[in-house]
BADRENRO-844498 format. One record per residue (C-alpha): x, y negated, z negated; residue number from 1. Coordinates in Angstrom, 3 decimals. Layout:
BEGIN
          x          y          z   seq
          X          Y          Z   NUM
...
***
This chain:
BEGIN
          x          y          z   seq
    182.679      5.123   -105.259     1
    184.346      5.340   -101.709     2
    185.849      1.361   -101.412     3
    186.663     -0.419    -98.439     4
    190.441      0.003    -97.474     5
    192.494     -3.226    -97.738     6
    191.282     -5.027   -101.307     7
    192.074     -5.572   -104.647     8
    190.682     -6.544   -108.135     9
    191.871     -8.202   -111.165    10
    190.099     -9.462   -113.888    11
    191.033    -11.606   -117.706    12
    189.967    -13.481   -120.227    13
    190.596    -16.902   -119.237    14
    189.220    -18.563   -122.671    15
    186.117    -19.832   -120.287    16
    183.335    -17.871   -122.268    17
    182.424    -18.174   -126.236    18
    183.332    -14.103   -126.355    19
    186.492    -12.601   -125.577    20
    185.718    -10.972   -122.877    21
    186.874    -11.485   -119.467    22
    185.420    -14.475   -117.838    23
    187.468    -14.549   -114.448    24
    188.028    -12.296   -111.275    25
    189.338    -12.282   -108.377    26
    188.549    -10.079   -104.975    27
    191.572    -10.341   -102.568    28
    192.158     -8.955    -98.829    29
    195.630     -7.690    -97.835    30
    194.996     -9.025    -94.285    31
    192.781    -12.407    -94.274    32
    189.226    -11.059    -93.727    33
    186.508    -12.436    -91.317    34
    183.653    -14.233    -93.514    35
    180.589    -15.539    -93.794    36
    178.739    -17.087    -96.014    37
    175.171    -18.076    -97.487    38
    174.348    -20.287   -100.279    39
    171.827    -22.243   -102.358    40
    169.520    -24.574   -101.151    41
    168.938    -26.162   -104.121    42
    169.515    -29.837   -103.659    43
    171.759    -29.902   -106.835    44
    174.537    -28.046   -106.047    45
    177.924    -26.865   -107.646    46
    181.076    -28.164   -107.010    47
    182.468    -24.313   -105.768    48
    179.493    -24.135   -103.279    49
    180.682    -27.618   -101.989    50
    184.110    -26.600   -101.635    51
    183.571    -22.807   -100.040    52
    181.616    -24.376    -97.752    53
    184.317    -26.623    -96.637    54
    186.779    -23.600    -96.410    55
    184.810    -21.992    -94.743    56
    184.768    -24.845    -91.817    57
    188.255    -25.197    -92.085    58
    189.112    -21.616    -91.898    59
    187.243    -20.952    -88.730    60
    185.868    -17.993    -91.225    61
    188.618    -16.084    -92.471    62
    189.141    -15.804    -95.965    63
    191.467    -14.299    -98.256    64
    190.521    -14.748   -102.230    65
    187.550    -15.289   -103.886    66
    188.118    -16.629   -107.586    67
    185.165    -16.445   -109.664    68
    184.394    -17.507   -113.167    69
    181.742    -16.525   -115.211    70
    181.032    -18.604   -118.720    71
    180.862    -22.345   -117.057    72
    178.990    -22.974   -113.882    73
    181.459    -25.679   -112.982    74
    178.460    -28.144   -111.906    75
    176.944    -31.418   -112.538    76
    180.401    -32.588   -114.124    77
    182.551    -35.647   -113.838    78
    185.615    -33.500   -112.800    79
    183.664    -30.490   -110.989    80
    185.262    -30.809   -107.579    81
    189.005    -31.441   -108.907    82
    188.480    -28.551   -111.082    83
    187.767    -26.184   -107.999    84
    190.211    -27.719   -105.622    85
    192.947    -27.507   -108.311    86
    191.864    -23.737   -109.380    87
    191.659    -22.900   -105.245    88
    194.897    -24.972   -104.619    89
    197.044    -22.892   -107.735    90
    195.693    -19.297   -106.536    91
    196.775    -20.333   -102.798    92
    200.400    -20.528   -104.509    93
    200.264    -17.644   -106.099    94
    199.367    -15.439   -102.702    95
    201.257    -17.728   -100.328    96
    197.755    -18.433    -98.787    97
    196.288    -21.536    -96.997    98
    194.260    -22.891    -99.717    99
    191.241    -23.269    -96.915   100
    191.389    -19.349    -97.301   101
    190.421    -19.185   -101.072   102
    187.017    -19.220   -102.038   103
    185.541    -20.241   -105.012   104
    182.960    -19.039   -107.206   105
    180.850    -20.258   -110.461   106
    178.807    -19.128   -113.044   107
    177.252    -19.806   -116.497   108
    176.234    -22.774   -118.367   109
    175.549    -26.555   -116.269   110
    176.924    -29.667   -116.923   111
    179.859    -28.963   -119.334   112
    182.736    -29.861   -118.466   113
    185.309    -26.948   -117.007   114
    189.048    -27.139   -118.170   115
    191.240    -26.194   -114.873   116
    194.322    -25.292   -117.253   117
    192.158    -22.756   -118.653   118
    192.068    -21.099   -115.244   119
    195.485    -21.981   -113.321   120
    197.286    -21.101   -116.583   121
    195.663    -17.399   -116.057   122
    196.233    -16.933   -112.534   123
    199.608    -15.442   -113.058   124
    198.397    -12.657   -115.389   125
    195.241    -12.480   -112.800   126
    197.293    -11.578   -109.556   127
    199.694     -9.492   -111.564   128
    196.832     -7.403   -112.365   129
    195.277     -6.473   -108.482   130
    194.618     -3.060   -108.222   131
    192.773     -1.290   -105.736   132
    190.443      0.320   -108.513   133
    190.045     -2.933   -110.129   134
    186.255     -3.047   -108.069   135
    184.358     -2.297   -111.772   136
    186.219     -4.881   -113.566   137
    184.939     -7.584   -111.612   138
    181.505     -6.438   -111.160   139
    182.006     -6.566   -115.334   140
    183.551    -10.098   -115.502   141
    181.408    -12.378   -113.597   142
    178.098    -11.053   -115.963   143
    175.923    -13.664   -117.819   144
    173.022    -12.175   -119.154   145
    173.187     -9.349   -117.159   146
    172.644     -5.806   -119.287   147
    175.102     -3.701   -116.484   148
    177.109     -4.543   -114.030   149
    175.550     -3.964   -110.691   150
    177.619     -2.648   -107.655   151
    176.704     -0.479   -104.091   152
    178.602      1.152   -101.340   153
    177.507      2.914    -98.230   154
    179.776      4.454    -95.401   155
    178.479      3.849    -91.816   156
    179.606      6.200    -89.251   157
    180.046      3.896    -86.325   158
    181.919      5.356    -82.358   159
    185.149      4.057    -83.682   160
    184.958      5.609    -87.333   161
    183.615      5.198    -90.848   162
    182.890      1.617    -91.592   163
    183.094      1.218    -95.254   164
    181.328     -1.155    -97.854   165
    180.558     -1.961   -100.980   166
    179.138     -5.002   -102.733   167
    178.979     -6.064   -106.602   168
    176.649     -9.006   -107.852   169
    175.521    -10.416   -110.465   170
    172.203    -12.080   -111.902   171
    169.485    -11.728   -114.038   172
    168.154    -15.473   -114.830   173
    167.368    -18.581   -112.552   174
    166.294    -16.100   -110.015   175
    164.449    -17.092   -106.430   176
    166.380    -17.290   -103.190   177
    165.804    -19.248   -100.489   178
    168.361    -17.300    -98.467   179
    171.029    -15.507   -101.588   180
    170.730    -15.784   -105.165   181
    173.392    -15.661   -108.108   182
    176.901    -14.179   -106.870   183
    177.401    -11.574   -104.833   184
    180.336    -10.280   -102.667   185
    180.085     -7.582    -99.839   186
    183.187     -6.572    -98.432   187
    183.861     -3.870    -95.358   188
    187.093     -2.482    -94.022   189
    185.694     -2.589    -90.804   190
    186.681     -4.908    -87.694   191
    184.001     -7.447    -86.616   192
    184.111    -10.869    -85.074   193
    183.058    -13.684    -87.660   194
    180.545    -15.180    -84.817   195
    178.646    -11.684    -85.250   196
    179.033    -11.066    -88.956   197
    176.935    -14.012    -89.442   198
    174.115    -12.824    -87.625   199
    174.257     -9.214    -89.814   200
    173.994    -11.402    -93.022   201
    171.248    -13.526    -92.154   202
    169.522    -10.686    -90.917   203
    170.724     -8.744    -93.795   204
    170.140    -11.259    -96.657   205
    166.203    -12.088    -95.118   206
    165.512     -8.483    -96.190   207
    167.464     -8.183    -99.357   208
    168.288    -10.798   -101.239   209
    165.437    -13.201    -99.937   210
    162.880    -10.933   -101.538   211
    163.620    -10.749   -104.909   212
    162.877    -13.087   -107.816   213
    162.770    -12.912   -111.862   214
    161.826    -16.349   -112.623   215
    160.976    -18.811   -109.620   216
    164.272    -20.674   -110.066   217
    167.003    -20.952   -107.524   218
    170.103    -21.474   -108.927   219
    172.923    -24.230   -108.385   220
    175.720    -21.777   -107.590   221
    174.110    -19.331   -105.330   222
    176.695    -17.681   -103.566   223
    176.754    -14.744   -101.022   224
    179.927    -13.716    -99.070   225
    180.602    -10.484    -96.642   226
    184.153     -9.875    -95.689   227
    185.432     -7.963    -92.767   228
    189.215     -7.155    -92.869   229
    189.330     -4.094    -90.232   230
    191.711     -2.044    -92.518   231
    189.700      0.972    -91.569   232
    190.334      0.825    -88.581   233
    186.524      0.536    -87.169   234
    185.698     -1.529    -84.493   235
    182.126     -2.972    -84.571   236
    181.512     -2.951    -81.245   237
    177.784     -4.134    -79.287   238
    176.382     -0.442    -79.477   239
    177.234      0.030    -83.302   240
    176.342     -3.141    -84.785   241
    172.869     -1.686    -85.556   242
    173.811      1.367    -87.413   243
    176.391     -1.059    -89.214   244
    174.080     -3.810    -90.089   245
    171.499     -1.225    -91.767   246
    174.729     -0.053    -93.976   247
    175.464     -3.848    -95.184   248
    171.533     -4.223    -95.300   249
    170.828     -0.828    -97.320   250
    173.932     -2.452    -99.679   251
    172.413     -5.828    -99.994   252
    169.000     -4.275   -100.715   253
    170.474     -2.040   -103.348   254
    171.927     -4.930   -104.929   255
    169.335     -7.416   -104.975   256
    167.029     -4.652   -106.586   257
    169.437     -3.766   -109.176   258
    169.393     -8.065   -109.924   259
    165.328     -7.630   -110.172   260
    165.265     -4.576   -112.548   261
    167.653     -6.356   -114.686   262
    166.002     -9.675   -115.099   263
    166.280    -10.905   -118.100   264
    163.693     -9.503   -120.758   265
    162.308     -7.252   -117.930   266
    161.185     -3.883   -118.854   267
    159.497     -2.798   -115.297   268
    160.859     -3.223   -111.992   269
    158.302     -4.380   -109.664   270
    157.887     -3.455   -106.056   271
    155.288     -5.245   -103.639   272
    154.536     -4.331   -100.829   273
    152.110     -6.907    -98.144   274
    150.712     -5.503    -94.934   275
    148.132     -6.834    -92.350   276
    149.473    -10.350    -92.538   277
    149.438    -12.571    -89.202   278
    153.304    -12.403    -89.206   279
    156.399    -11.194    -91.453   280
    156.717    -14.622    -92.486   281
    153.229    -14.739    -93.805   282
    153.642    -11.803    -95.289   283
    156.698    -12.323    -97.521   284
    154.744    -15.972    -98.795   285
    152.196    -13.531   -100.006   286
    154.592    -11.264   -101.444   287
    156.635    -14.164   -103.181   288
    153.579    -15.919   -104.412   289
    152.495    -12.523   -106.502   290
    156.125    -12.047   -107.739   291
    156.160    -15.346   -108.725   292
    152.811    -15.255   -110.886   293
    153.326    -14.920   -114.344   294
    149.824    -13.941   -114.546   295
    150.544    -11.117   -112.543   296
    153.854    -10.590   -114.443   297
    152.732    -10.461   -118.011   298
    149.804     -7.991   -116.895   299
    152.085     -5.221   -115.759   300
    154.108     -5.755   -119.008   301
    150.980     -5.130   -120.642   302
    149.924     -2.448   -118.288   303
    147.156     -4.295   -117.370   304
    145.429     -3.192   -114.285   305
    144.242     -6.838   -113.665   306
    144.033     -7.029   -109.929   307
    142.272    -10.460   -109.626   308
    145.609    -11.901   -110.667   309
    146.974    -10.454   -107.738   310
    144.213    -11.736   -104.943   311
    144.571    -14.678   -106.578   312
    148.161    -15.076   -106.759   313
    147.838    -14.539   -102.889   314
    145.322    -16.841   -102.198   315
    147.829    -19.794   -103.656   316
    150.447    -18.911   -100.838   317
    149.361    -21.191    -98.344   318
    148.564    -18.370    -96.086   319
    145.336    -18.505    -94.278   320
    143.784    -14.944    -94.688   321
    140.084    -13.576    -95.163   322
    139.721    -12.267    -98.885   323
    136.795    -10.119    -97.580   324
    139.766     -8.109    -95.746   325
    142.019     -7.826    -98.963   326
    142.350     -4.559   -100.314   327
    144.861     -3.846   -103.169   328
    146.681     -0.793   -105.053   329
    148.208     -0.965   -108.132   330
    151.043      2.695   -108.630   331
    149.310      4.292   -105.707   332
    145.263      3.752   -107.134   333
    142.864      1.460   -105.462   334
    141.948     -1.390   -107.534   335
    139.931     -3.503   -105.214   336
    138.431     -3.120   -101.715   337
    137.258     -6.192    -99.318   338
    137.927     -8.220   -102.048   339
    135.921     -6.820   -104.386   340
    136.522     -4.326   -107.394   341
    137.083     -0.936   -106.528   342
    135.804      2.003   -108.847   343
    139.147      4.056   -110.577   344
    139.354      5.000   -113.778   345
    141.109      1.971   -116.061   346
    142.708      4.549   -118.800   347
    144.212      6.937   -116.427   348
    145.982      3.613   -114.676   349
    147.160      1.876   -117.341   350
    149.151      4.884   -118.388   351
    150.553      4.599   -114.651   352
    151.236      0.822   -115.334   353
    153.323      2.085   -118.624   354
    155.642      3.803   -116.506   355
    159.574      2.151   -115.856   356
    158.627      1.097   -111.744   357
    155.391     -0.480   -111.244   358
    154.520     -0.511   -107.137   359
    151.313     -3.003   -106.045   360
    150.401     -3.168   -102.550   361
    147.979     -5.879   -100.894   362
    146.913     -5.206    -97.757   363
    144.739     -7.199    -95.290   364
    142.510     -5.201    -92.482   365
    142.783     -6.128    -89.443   366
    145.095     -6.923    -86.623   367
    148.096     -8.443    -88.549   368
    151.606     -6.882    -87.848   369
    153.423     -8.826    -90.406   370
    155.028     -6.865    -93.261   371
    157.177     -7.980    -96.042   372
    158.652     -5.970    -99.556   373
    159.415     -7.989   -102.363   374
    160.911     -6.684   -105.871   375
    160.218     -8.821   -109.255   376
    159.955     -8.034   -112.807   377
    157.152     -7.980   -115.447   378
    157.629    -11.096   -117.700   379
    158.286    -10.468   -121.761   380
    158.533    -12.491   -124.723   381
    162.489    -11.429   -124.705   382
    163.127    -14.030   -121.662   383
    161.710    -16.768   -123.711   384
    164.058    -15.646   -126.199   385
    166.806    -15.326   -123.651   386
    166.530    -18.766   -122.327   387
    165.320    -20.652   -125.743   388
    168.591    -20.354   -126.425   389
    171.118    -19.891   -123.436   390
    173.578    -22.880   -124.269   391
    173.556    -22.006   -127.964   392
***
């Protein structure tokens, strides 16, 4: 994995999980990076989100640490927001940074209570340990229930150079974004201005991370960064942004369906694809409202080629459409046309539906435009088993 020039990793065991394994990293620029940010929209949100917000605005968008934790999602406490300011304020000490350039990060259970000691009383071991090749360790820290970590890099040849990047992320449960979803950090070693890098990740996350979802949940601690530190020494300028945005976008994407593949009990990643909608916007409500359906999602983990969960599924997303126009495929084979059941033979299709990627496709004739792709995952009696028990 080619990196980005200009970071460093370190990860520990804090003492934050139940299993000794390490619990907190840390992702730090030698120069203070450009930044931006997304995060959840869920109207109960952690105390980390509240605070990297504020740095963020403080900042004017440069940032230079993220601390994460994994095993506590630091939210819905008494002492939440002391906890991350005093975690934030000890790291800033340690680098000689302006604590408004520390970010925070969460993950794990709600509503315990975090211990800050457990965390300032590691940062020394933490920062001794930054390494350039420390990326992996990370990506392996800030897991939940997560089977793998899950990391990406792409190099984007721009006028001035190679732009590198590279994300890692994490997530597996309380999956739907509204606009990220669990952690994830993207960093480049390229040069842009903070104004334009958010504009790339809104664009970026709208096609990525907006379309996936494991479970219909958004979480408390959603958190999505980019950094841009210039260490390479590209220059984003007007006539490369493109090229550069569909590196951080091909990234994202490769992220967010690494989070979908891996959802929790999932045996089948699930691609869907929505065409002939009035608009892109209609389009991905379609999209979202099948991925969402655990209808639909226990039939493909059954390999059941049941393709009036799908039309119906669709018809609940508040999208005006004409089911007469809907056709649908399920791995490539037409299940229904105009609405109605198509002929294909059910054996030869359900041994399709068996396979590790399941693709469906709904598509509306007509004069629609809009487009959307959306990943999910089949639903199994494993993520009730997952979840029945998550705190114990």
């Amino acid at each position: 994995m080619n990196l980005p020039l200009g970071y460093r990793y370190s990860s520990v065991y804090a003492g934050i999980r139940k299993q000794q394994k390490d619990d907190l990293g840390l992702i730090v620029s030698g120069t203070p990076a450009a930044a931006a940010a997304v995060f959840t929209q869920n109207r109960v949100q952690a105390a980390p989100v509240r605070l990297s917000r504020q740095h963020l605005r403080l900042s004017r968008g440069v940032v230079g640490a993220i601390l994460v934790n994994a095993g506590n999602a630091n939210c819905a406490t008494r002492t939440g927001d002391r906890v991350a300011l005093a975690s934030c304020r000890a790291l800033a000490r340690e680098l000689k940074l302006p604590v408004s350039q520390v970010l925070p990060a969460s993950t794990g259970v709600i509503g315990v209570e975090l211990n800050p000691r457990l965390i300032v009383n590691a940062l020394p071991r933490l920062v001794s340990g930054l390494a350039e090749g420390g990326f992996s360790q990370v990506a392996r820290a800030i897991m939940t229930t997560d089977t793998a970590p899950k990391m990406a890099c792409f190099e984007a040849r721009v006028g001035t150079g190679v732009a590198r990047i590279a994300g890692l992320t994490k997530g597996s449960g309380m999956i739907q974004p509204l606009m990220a979803t669990t952690l994830g950090f993207v960093m480049t070693d390229a040069r842009v201005a903070p104004a334009r890098l958010r504009g790339i990740l809104k664009r970026a996350v709208e096609v990525s991370y907006n379309r996936i979802s494991v479970d219909g949940d958004t979480s408390t601690n959603d958190t999505l960064v980019l950094l841009a530190n210039g260490a390479g020494g590209a220059v984003i300028r007007p006539k490369d942004e493109e090229r550069f945005e569909e590196g951080v976008t091909v990234v994202m994407q490769e992220l967010a369906r690494a989070i979908a593949r891996d959802g929790e009990g999932a045996r089948k990643l699930i691609t869907i694809h929505v065409e002939g909608a009035r608009d892109n916007d209609a389009a991905a409500r379609i999209a979202r409202a099948i991925a969402n359906s655990p209808l639909v999602k226990t039939a493909i983990a059954g390999s059941d080629p049941n393709w009036g969960r799908i039309l119906s599924a669709a018809g609940n997303a508040g999208v005006v459409f004409e089911p007469a126009r809907a056709d649908i495929e399920l791995q490539g084979m037409r299940v229904c046309r105009g609405g109605l059941a198509a002929n294909f033979v059910e054996e030869e299709l359900k041994k399709k539906l068996d396979q590790g990627e399941c693709e469906i496709r709904f598509t509306l004739r007509g004069s629609g435009k809009g487009y959307a792709c959306f990943w999910t995952c089949d639903l199994t009696e494993k993520y009730i088993e997952i979840n029945a028990s998550y705190r114990t």
